[in-house]
C-alpha positions as YAML, in Angstrom:
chain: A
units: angstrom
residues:
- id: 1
  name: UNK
  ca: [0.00, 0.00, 0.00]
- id: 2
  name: UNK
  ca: [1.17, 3.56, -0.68]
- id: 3
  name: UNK
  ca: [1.67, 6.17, 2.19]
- id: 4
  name: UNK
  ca: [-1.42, 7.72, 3.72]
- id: 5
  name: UNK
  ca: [-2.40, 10.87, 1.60]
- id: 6
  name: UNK
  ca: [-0.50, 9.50, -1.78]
- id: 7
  name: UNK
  ca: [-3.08, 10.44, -4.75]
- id: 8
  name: UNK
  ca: [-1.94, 7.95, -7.55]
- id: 9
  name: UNK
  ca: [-4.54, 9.92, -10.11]
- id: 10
  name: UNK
  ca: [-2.85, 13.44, -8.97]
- id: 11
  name: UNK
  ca: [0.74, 11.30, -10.00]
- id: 12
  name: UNK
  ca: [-0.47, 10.19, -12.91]
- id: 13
  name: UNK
  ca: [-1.96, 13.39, -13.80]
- id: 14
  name: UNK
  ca: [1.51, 15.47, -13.17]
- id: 15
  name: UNK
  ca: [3.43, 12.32, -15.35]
- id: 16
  name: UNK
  ca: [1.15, 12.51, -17.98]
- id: 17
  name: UNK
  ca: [1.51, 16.53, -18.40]
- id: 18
  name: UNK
  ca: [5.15, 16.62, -18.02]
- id: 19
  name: UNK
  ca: [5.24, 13.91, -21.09]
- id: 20
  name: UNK
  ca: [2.61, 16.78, -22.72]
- id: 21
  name: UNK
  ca: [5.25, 19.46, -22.12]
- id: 22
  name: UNK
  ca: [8.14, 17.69, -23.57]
- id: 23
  name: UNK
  ca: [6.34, 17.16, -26.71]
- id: 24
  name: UNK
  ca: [4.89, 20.64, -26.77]
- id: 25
  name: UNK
  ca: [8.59, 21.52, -27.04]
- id: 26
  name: UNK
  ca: [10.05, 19.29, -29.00]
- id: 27
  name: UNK
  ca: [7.26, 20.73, -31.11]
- id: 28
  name: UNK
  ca: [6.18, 17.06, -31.91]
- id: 29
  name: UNK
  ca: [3.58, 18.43, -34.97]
- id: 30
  name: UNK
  ca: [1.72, 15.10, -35.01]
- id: 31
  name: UNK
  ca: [1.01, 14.73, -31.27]
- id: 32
  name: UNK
  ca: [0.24, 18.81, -31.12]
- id: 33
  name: UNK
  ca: [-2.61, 18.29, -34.23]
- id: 34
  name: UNK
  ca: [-3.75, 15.35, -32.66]
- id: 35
  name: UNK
  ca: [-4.55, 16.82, -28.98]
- id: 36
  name: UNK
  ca: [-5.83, 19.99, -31.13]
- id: 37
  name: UNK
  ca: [-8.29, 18.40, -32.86]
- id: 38
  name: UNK
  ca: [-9.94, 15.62, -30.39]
- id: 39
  name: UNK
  ca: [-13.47, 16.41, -29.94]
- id: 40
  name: UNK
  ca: [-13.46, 17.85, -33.44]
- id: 41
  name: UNK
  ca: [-13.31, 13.85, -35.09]
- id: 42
  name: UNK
  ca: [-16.33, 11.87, -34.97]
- id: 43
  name: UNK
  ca: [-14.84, 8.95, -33.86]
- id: 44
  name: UNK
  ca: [-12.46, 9.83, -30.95]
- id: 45
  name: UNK
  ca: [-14.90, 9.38, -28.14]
- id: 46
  name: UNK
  ca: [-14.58, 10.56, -24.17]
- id: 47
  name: UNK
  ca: [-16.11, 8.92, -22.10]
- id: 48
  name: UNK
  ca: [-16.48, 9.40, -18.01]
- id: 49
  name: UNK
  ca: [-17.29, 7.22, -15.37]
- id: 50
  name: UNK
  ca: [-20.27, 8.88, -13.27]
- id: 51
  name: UNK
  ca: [-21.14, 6.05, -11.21]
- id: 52
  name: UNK
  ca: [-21.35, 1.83, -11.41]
- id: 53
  name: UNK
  ca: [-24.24, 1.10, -13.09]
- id: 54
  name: UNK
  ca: [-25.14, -0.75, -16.46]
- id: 55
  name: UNK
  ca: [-22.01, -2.56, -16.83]
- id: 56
  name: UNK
  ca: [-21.01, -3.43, -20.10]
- id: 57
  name: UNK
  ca: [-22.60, -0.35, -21.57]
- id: 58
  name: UNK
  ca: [-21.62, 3.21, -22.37]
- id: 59
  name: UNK
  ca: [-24.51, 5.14, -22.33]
- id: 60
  name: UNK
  ca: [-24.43, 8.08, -24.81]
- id: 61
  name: UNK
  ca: [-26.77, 11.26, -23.84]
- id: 62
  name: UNK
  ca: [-28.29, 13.28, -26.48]
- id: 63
  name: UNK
  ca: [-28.47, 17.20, -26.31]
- id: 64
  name: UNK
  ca: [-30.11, 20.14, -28.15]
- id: 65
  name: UNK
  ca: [-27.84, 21.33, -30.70]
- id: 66
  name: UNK
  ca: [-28.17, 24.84, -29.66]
- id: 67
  name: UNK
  ca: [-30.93, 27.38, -28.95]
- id: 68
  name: UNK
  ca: [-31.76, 28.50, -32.17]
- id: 69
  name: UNK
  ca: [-32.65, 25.79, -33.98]
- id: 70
  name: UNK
  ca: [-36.48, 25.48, -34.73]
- id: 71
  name: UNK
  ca: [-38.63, 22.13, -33.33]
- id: 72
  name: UNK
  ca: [-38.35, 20.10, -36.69]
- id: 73
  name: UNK
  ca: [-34.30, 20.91, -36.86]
- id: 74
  name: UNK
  ca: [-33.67, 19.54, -33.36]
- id: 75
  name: UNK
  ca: [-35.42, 16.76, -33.76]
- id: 76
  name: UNK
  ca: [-33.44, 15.75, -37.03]
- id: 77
  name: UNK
  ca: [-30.33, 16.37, -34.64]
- id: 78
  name: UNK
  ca: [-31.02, 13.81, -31.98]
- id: 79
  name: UNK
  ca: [-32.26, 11.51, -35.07]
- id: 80
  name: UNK
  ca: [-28.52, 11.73, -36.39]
- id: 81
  name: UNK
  ca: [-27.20, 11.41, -33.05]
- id: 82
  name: UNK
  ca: [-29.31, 8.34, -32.27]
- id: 83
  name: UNK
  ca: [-28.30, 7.02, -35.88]
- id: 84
  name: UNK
  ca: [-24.65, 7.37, -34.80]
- id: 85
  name: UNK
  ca: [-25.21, 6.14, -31.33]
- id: 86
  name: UNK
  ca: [-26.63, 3.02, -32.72]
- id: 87
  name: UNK
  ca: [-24.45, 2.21, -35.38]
- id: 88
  name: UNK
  ca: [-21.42, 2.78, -32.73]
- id: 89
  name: UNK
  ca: [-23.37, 0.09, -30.37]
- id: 90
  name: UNK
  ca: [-24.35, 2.70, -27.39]
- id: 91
  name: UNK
  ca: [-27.20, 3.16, -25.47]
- id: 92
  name: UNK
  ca: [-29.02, 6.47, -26.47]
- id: 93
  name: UNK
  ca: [-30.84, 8.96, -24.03]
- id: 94
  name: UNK
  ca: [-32.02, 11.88, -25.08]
- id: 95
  name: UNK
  ca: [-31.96, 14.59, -22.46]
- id: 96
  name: UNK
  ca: [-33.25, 17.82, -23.67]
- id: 97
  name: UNK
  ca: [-32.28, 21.11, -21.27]
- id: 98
  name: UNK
  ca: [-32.94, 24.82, -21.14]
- id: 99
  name: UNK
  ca: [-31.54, 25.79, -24.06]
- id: 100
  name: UNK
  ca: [-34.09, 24.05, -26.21]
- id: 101
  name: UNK
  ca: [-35.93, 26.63, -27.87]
- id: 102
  name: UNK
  ca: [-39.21, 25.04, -26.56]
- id: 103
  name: UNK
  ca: [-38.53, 24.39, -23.21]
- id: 104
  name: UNK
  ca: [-41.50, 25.19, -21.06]
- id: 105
  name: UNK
  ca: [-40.54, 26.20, -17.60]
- id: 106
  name: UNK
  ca: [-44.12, 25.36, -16.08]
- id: 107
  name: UNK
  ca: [-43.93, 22.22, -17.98]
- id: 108
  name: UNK
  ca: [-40.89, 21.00, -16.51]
- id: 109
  name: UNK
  ca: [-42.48, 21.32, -12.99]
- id: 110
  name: UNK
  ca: [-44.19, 18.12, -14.27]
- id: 111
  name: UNK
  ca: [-42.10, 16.78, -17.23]
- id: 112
  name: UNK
  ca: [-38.10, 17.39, -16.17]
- id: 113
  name: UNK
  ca: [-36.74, 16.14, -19.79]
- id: 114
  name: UNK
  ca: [-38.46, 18.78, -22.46]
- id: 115
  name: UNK
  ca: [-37.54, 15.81, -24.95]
- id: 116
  name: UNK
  ca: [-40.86, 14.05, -22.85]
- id: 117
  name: UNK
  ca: [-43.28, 17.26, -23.59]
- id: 118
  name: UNK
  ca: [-44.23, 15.49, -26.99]
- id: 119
  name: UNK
  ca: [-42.34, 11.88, -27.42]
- id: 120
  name: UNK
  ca: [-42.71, 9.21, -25.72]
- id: 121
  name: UNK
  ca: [-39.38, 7.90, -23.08]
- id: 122
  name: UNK
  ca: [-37.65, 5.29, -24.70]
- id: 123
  name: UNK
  ca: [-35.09, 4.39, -22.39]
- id: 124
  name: UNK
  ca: [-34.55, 3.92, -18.34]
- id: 125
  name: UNK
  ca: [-30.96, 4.81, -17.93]
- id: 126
  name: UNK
  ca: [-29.49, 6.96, -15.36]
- id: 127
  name: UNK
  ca: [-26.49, 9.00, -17.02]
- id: 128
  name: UNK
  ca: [-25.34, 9.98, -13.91]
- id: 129
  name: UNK
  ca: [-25.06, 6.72, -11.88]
- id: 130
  name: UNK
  ca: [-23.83, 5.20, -15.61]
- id: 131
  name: UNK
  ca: [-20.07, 3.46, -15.25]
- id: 132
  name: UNK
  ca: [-19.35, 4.47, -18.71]
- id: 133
  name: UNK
  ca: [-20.90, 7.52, -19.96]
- id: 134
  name: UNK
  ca: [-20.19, 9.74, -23.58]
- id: 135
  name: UNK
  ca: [-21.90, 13.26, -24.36]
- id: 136
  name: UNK
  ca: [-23.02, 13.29, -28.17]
- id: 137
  name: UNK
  ca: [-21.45, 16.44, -30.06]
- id: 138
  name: UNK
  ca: [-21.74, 18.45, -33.41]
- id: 139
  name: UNK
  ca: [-18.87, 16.28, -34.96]
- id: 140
  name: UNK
  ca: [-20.93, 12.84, -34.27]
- id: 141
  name: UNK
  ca: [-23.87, 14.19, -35.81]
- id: 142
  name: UNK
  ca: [-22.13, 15.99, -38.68]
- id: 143
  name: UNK
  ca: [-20.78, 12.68, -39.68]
- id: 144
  name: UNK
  ca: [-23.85, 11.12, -39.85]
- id: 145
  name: UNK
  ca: [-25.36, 14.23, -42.29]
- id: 146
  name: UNK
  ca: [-22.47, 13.81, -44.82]
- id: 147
  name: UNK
  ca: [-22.39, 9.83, -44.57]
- id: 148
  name: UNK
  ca: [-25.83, 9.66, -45.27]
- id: 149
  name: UNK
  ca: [-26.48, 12.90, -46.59]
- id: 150
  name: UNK
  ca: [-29.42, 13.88, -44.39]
- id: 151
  name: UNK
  ca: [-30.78, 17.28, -45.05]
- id: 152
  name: UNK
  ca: [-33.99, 19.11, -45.63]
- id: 153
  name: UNK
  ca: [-32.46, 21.69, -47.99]
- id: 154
  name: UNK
  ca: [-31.79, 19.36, -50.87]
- id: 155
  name: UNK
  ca: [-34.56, 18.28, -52.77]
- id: 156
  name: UNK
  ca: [-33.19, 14.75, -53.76]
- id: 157
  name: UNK
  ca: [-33.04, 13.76, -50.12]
- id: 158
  name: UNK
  ca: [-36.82, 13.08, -49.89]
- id: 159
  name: UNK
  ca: [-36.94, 11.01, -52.55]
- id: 160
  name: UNK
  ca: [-33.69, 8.89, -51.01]
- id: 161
  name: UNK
  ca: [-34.06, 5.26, -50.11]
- id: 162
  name: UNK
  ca: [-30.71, 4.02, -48.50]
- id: 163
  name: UNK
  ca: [-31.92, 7.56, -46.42]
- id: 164
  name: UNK
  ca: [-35.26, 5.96, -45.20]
- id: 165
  name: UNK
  ca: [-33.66, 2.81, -45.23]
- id: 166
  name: UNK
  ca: [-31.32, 4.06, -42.16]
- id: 167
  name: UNK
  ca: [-33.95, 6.30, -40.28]
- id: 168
  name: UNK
  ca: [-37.52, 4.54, -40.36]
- id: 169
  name: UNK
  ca: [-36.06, 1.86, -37.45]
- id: 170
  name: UNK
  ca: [-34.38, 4.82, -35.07]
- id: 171
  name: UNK
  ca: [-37.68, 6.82, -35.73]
- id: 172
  name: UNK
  ca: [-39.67, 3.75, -34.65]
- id: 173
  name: UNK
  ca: [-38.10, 2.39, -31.56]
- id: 174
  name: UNK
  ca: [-36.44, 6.15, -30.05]
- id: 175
  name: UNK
  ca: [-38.95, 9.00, -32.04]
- id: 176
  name: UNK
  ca: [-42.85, 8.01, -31.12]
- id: 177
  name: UNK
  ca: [-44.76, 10.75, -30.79]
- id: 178
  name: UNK
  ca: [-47.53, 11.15, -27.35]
- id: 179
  name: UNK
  ca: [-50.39, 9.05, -28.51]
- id: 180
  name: UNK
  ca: [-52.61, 12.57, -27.68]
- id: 181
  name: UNK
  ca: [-50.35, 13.89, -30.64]
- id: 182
  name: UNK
  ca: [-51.07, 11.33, -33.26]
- id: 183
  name: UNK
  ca: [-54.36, 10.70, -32.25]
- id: 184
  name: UNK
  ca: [-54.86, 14.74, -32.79]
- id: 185
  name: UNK
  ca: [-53.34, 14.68, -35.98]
- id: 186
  name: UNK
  ca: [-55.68, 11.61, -36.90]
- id: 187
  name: UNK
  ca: [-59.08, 13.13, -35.90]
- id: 188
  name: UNK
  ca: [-58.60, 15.94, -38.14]
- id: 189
  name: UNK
  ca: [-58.32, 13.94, -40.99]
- id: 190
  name: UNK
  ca: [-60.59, 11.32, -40.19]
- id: 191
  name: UNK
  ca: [-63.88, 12.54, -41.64]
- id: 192
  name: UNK
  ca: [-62.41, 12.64, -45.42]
- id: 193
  name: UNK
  ca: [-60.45, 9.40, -44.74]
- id: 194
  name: UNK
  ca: [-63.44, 7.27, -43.69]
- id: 195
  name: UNK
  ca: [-65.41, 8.24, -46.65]
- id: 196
  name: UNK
  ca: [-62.44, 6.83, -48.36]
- id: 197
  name: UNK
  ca: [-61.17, 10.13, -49.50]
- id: 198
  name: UNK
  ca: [-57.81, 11.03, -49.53]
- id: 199
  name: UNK
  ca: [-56.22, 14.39, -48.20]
- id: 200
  name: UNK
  ca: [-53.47, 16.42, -50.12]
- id: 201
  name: UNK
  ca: [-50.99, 17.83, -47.60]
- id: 202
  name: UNK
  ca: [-49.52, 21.39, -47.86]
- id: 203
  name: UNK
  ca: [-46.81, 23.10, -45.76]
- id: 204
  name: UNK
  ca: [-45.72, 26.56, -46.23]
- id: 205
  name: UNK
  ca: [-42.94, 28.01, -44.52]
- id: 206
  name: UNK
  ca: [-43.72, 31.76, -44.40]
- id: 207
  name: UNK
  ca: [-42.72, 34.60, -41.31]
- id: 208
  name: UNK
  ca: [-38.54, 34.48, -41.17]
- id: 209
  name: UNK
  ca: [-38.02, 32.40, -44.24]
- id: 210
  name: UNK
  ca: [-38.55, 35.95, -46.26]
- id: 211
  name: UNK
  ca: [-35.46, 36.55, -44.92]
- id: 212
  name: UNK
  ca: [-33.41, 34.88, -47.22]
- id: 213
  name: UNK
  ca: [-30.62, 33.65, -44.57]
- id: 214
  name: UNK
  ca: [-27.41, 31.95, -46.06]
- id: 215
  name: UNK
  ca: [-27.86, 28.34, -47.08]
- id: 216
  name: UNK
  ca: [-31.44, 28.57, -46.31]
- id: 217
  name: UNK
  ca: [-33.89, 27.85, -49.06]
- id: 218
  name: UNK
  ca: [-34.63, 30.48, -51.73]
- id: 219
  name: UNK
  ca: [-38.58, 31.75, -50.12]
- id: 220
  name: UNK
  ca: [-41.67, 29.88, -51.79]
- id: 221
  name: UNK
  ca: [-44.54, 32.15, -52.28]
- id: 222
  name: UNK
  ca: [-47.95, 31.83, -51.99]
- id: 223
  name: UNK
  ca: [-48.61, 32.04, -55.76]
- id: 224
  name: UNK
  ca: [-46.04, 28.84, -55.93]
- id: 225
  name: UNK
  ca: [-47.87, 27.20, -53.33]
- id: 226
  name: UNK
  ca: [-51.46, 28.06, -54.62]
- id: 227
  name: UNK
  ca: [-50.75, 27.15, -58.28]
- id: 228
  name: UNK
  ca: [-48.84, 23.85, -56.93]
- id: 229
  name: UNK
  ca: [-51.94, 22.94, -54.91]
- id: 230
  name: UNK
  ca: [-54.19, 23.37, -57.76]
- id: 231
  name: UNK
  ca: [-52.09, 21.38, -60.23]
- id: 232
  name: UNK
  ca: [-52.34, 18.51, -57.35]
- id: 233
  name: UNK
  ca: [-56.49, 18.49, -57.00]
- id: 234
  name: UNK
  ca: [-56.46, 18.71, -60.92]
- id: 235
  name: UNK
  ca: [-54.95, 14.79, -61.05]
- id: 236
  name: UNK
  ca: [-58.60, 13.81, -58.69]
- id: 237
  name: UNK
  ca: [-56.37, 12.05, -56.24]
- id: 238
  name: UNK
  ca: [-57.77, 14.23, -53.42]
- id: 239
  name: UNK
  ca: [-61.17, 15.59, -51.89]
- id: 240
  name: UNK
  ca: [-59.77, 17.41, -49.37]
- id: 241
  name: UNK
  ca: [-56.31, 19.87, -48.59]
- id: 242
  name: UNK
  ca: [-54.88, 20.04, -45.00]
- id: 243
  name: UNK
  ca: [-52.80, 23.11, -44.63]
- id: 244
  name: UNK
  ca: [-49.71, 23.58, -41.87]
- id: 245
  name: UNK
  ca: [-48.20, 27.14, -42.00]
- id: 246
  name: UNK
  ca: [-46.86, 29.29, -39.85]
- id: 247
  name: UNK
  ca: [-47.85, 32.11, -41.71]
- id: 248
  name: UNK
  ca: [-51.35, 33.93, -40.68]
- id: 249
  name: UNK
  ca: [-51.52, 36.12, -43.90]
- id: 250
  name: UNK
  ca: [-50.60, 33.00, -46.12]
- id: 251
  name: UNK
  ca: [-53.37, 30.81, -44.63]
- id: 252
  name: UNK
  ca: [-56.06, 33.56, -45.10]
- id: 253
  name: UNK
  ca: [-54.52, 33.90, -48.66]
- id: 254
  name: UNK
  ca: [-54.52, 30.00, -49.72]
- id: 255
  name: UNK
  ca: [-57.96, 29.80, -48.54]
- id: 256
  name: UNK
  ca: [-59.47, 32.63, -50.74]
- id: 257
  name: UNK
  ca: [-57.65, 31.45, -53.71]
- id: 258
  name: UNK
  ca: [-58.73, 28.07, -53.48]
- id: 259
  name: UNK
  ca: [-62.63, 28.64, -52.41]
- id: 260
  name: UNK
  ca: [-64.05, 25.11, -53.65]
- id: 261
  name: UNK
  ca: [-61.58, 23.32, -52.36]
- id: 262
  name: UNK
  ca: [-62.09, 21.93, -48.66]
- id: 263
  name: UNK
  ca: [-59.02, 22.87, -46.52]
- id: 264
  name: UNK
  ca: [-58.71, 21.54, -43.24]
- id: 265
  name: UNK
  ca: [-56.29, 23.18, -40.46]
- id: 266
  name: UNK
  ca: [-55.67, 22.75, -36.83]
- id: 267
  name: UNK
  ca: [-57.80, 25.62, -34.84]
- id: 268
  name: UNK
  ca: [-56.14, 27.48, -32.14]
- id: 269
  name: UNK
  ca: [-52.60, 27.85, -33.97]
- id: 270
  name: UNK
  ca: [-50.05, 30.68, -33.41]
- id: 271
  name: UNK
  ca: [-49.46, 32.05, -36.40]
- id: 272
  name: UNK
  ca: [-47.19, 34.62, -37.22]
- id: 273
  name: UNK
  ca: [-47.92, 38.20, -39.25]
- id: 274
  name: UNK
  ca: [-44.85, 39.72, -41.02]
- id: 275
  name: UNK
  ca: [-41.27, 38.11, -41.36]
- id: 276
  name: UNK
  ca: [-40.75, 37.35, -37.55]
- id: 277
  name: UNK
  ca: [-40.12, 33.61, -36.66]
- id: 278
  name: UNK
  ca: [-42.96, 31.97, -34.34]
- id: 279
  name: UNK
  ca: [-40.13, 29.79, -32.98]
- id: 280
  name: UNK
  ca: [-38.74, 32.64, -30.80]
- id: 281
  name: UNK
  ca: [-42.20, 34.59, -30.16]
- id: 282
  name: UNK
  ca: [-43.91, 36.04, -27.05]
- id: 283
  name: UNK
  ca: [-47.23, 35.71, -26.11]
- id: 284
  name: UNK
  ca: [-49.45, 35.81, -22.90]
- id: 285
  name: UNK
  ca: [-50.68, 32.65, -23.17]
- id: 286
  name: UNK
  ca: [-50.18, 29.57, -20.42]
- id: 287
  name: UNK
  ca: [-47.37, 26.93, -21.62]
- id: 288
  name: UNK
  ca: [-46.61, 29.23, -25.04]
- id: 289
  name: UNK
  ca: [-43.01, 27.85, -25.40]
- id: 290
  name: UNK
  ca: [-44.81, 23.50, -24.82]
- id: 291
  name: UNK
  ca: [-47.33, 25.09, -27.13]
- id: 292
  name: UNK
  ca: [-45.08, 25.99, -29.94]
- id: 293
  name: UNK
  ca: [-43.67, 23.29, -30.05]
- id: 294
  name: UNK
  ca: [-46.88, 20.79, -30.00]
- id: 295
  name: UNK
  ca: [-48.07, 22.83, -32.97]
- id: 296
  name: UNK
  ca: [-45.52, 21.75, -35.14]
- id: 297
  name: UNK
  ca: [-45.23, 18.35, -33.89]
- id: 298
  name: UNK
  ca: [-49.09, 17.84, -34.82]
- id: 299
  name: UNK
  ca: [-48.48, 19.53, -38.09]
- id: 300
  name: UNK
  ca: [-45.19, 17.62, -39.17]
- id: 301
  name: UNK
  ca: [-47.03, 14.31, -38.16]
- id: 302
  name: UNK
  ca: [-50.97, 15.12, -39.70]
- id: 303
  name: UNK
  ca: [-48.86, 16.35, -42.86]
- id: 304
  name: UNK
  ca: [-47.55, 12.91, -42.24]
- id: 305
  name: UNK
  ca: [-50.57, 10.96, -42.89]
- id: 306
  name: UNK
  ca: [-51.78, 13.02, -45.70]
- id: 307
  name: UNK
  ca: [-52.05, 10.59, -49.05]
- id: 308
  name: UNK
  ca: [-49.96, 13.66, -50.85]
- id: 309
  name: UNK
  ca: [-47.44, 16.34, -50.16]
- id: 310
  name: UNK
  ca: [-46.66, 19.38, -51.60]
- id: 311
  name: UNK
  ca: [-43.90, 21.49, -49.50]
- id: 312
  name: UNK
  ca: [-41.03, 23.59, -50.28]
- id: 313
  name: UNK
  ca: [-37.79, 22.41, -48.35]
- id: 314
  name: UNK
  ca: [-37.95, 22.78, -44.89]
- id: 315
  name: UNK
  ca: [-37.12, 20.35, -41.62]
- id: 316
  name: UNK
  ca: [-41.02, 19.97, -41.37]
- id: 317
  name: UNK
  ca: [-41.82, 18.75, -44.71]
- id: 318
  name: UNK
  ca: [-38.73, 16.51, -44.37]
- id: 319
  name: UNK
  ca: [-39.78, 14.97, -41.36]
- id: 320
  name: UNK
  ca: [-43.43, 14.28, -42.00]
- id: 321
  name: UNK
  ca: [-41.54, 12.45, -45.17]
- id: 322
  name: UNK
  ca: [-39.34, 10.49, -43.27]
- id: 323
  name: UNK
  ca: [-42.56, 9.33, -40.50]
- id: 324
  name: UNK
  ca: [-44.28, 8.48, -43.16]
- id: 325
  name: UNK
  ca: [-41.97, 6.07, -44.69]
- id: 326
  name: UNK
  ca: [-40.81, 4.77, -40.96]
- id: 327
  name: UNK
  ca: [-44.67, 3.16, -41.41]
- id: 328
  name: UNK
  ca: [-43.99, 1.72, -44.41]
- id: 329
  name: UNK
  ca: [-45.74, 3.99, -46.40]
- id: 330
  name: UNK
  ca: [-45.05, 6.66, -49.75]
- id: 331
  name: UNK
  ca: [-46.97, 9.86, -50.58]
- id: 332
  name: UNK
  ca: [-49.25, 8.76, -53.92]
- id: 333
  name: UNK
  ca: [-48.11, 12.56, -54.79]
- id: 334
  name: UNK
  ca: [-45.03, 14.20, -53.61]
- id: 335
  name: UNK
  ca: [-43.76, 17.64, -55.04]
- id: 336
  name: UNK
  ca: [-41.46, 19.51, -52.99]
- id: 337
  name: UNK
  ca: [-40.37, 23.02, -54.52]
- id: 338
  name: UNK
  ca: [-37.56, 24.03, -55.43]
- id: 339
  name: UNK
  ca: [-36.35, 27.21, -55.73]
- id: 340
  name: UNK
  ca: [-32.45, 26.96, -54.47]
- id: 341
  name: UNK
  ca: [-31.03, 27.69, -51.51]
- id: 342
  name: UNK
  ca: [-29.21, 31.40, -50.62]
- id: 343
  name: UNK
  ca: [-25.51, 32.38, -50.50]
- id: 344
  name: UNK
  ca: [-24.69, 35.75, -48.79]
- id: 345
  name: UNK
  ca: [-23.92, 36.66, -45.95]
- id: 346
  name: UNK
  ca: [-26.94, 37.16, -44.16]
- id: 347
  name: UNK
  ca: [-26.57, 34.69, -41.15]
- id: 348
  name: UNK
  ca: [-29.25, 32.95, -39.67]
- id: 349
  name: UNK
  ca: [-29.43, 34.14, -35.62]
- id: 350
  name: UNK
  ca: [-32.07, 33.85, -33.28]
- id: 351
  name: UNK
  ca: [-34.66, 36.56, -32.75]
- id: 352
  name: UNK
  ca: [-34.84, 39.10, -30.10]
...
């Protein structure tokens, strides 16, 4: 045994940095680049020991990419970080904080994990009482968006197989929405569907989109969208459209345009006037931020069960895509619109 008071960690630790030193100035390029760039490679993983539970596994907890990123874009985050998780043989949590842009602080008096506001837990680890335990990071998931290239901003992605192929089992077993959710998004749609009608399903991405950020779609209009709809009813697939927008003025527009034409939408919506996003809005309402955030989840998922789609590119029309084909199922009509995608140098941010 070593003398009371000897820390073998603290002599390790002083070893190891002296050997760091040396190298540092023997200017050893290799081992300098290599220290430099560790949590910047996908597969150099860190992993801590936080207690000495569920031997055998590491358990690898999922985060919010940051706080700006809209409902739809997080959740294609944690589904690249669960597709990496998997495919590297961990066991995924997903553990939501504050800086999700929907986190509710009422709602976490009852539901600690915002991730639990609209999908259902999928796992009963304890991260912190976990023997082995690795935090996802941007470089994890970014290697899952090139390997696979997952993305809602090009148009060939929602037509990709090996793409669908590689999400519909993650979306099934980690991504199931609250059965209030889907049953919601059901209901609306069940009137035209049990007369054995089928429902053409339109998203348009209006308020900050006008924008025109870098990288960011080029905007769809409402004369796009309107003239796009009609060219859908005109094939007699459909009886009925069901409309998600963010965008007050467009959904007043759409419906005068298209007067004979049965559109359904969920009542009780914020909608946005103007340019501003809803994602970052204010309003005197109880549970706004849960709310937000429920409104697209319904959306993305009702758009989901439509029989037809006709979008621009956006993370919501992507994501009802890829639901849709996690069931085993194809839009009889898909059309997403194209108009490019921006480069300037007007940077996307989040609104005051």
């Amino acid at each position: 045994m070593g003398e009371k008071g000897n820390n073998p960690h603290k002599s390790s630790g002083f070893i190891l940095l002296l050997r760091t030193l040396k190298r540092v100035i023997r200017r050893d390029e290799n081992y300098i680049q290599k220290v430099s760039a560790f949590d910047e490679k996908a597969d150099t993983i860190q992993i801590r020991h936080n207690g000495d539970e569920d031997y055998g596994k590491i358990i690898y907890v999922i985060k919010e990419n940051s706080g700006v990123d809209g409902f739809c874009a997080t959740v294609g985050f944690v589904l690249c970080r669960l597709i990496y998780a998997t495919q590297h043989g961990f066991a995924p949590v997903i553990r939501l904080t504050k800086e999700f842009a929907y986190y509710d602080e009422e709602m976490s008096r009852e539901i600690a994990n915002p991730w639990e506001y609209y999908f259902v837990k999928s796992d009963d680890y304890d991260e912190n009482r976990a023997l082995h335990v690795c935090y996802s990071n941007y470089y994890h998931m970014n290697e899952i968006r090139e390997k696979y290239h997952y993305g809602a901003y090009d148009e060939e992605n929602y037509h990709d197989v090996k793409l669908f192929n590689v999400c519909s089992p993650i979306i099934r077993e980690y991504m199931v929405l609250k059965p209030s959710v889907v049953k919601e998004a059901s209901d609306l749609l069940k009137p035209i569907k049990e007369k054995g009608g089928k429902v053409l399903g339109v998203h348009f991405r209006g308020t900050d989109y006008k924008k025109g950020y870098n990288r960011h779609p080029v905007y769809v209009d409402e004369d796009q969208t309107i003239e796009e709809i009609r060219k859908a009813m005109d094939t007699g697939k459909f009886e009925a459209v069901f409309l998600a927008t963010d965008d007050a003025e467009a959904c007043d527009r759409i419906r005068k345009a298209l007067p004979d034409t049965p559109i359904l939408i969920h009542e009780n919506v914020y909608r946005s006037d103007g340019d501003e996003s809803v994602a970052f809005s204010t309003e005197n309402r109880k549970n706004h931020r849960y709310l937000l955030g429920l409104e697209i989840a319904r959306d993305m998922y009702t758009l989901s069960l439509c029989d037809g789609l006709v979008a621009g590119k956006s993370s919501v029309g992507f994501l009802s895509n890829l639901y849709k084909h996690s069931r085993n199922e194809e839009y009889e009509y898909l059309h997403i619109i194209d108009n490019g995608n921006y480069s300037n140098d007007n940077e996307y941010y989040k609104e005051s």
